[in-house]
C-alpha positions as CSV (number, residue, x, y, z in Angstrom):
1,X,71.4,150.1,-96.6
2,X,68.7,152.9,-97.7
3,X,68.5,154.1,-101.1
4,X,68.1,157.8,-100.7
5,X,66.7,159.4,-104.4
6,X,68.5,162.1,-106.0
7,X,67.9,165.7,-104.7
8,X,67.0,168.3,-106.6
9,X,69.8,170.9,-108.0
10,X,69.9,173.8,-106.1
11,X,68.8,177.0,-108.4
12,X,72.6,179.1,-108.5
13,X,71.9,182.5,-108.9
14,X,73.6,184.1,-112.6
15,X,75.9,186.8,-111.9
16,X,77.1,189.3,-115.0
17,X,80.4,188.5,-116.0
18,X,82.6,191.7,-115.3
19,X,83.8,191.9,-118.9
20,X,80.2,191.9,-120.5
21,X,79.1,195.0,-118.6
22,X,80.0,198.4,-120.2
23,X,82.2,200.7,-118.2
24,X,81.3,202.9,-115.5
25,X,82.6,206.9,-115.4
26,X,84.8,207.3,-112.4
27,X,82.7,209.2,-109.4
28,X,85.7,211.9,-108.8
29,X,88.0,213.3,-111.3
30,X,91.3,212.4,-110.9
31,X,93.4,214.3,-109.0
32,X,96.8,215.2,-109.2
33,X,99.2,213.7,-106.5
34,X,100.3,215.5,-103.4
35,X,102.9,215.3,-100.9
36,X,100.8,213.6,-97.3
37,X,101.0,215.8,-94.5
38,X,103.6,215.2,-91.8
39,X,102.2,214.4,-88.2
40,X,102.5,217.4,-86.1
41,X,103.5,217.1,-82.3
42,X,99.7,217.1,-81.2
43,X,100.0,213.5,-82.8
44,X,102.9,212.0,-81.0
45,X,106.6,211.6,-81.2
46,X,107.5,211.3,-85.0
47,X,109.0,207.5,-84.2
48,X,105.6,206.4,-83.9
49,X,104.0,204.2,-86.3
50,X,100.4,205.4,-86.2
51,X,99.1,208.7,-84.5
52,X,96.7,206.4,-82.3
53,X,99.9,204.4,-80.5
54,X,100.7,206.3,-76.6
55,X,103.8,207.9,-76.1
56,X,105.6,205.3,-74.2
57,X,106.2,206.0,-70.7
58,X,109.3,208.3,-69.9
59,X,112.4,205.8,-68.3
60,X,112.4,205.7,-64.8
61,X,116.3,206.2,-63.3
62,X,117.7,203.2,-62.0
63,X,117.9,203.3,-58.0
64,X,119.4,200.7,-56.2
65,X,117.9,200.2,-52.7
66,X,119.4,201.8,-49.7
67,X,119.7,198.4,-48.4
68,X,119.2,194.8,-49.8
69,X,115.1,193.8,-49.1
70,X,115.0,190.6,-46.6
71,X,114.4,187.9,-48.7
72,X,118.1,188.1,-49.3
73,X,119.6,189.4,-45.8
74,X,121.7,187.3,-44.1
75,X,119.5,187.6,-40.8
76,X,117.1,185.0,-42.2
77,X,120.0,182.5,-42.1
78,X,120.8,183.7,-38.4
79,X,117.3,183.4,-37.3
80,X,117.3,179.7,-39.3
81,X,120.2,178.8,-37.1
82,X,119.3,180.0,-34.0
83,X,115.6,177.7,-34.4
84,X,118.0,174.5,-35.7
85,X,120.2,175.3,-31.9
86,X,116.6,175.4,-30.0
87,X,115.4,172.7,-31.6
88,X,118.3,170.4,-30.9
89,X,118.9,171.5,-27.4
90,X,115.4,171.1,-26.0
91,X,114.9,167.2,-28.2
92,X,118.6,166.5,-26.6
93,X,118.0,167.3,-23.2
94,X,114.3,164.8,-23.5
95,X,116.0,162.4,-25.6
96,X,118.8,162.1,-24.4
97,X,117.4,161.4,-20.6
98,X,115.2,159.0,-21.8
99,X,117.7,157.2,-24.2
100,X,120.2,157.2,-20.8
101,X,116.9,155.6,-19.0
102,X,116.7,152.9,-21.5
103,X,120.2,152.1,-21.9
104,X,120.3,151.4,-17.7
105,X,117.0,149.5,-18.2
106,X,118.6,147.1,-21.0
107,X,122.4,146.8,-19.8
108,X,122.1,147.2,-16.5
109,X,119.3,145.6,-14.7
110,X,121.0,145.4,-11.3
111,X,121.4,149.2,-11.2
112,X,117.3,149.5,-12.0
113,X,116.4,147.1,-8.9
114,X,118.5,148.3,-6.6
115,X,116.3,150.3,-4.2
116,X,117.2,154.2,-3.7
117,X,115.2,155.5,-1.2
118,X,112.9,154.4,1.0
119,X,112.4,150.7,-0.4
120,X,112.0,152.4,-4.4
121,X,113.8,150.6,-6.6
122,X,116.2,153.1,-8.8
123,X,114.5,152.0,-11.9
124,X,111.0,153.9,-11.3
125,X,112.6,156.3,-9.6
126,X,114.6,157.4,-12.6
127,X,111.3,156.5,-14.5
128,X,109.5,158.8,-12.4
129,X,112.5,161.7,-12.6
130,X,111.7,161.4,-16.5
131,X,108.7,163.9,-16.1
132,X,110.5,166.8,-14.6
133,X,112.8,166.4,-17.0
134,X,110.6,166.8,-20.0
135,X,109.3,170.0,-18.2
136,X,112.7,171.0,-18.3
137,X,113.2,170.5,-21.6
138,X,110.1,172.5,-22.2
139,X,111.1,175.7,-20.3
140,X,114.7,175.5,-21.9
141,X,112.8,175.7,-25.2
142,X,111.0,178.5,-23.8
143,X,113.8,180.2,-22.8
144,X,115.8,180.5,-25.9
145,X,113.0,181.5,-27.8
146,X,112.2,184.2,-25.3
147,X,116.1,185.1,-25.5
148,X,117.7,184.6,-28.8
149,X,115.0,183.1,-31.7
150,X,111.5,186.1,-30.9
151,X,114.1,189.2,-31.0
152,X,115.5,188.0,-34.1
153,X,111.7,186.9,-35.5
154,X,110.6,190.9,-34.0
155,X,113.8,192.5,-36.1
156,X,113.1,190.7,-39.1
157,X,109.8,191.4,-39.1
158,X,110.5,194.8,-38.5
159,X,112.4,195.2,-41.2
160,X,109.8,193.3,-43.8
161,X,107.2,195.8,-42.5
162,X,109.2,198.9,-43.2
163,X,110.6,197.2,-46.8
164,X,106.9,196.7,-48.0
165,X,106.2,200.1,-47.0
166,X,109.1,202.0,-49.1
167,X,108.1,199.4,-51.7
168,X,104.3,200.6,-52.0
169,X,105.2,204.5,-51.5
170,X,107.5,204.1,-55.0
């Protein structure tokens, strides 16, 4: 431990003590009392606290929407179910082929070596026929999109276009 000496006192300036002083006149007479003005109109509305505070803006009239905006139409949930029925019919139509393909493969091996045509056994046949069918799966995907799912995207879309434009002319 260090020993650290004693500091010094700080010097602590004297004030006056307000009693010991004499008196002071007043600067300005006293005055009798008067009435404040009232704020005019160049000041504000008279419920105003302080002159300084803005008028507050005038109400605007409730208007309701010609049409609800399309976060809350019911063609979002058409357009949802019309991508769930593309979706299921194109991963059917592959799945479903190739789960068919499989279930020959395992349960029915004599079906799979028999041959077909030409000396090819049915098995890689139906192997090989598994390609096309993907394509087909493919342009069946294609097809309802082209036909049911884009025209309903376009509309909607449509619609949110023309909803953000009334919204930023208001």
């Amino acid at each position: 431990m260090s020993y650290d000496p004693p500091h010094p006192p700080y010097p602590h300036p004297t004030y006056p003590h307000p009693f010991d002083t004499p008196p002071q006149p007043p600067y300005d007479p006293p005055r009798p009392f008067r009435e404040p003005p009232r704020p005019s109109a160049s000041y504000g509305p008279p419920d105003l606290t302080y002159p300084w505070q803005p008028a507050p803006p005038p109400p605007r009239p409730a208007r309701r929407p010609l049409r609800d905006p399309v976060g809350h139409h019911s063609d979002l949930r058409v357009l949802r179910s019309a991508y769930r029925w593309q979706r299921r019919t194109a991963t059917l139509t592959a799945l479903g082929y190739f789960t068919l393909f499989l279930v020959l493969s395992a349960s029915a091996p004599g079906v799979m070596t028999r041959t077909a045509v030409d000396g090819i056994p049915a098995g890689l046949l139906l192997a090989l026929i598994q390609l096309p069918v993907t394509w087909l799966a493919i342009a069946l995907y294609e097809h309802t999109a082209r036909r049911h799912v884009d025209p309903l995207a376009d509309r909607i879309r449509k619609e949110a276009e023309l909803d953000a434009r009334r919204g930023a002319a208001r």
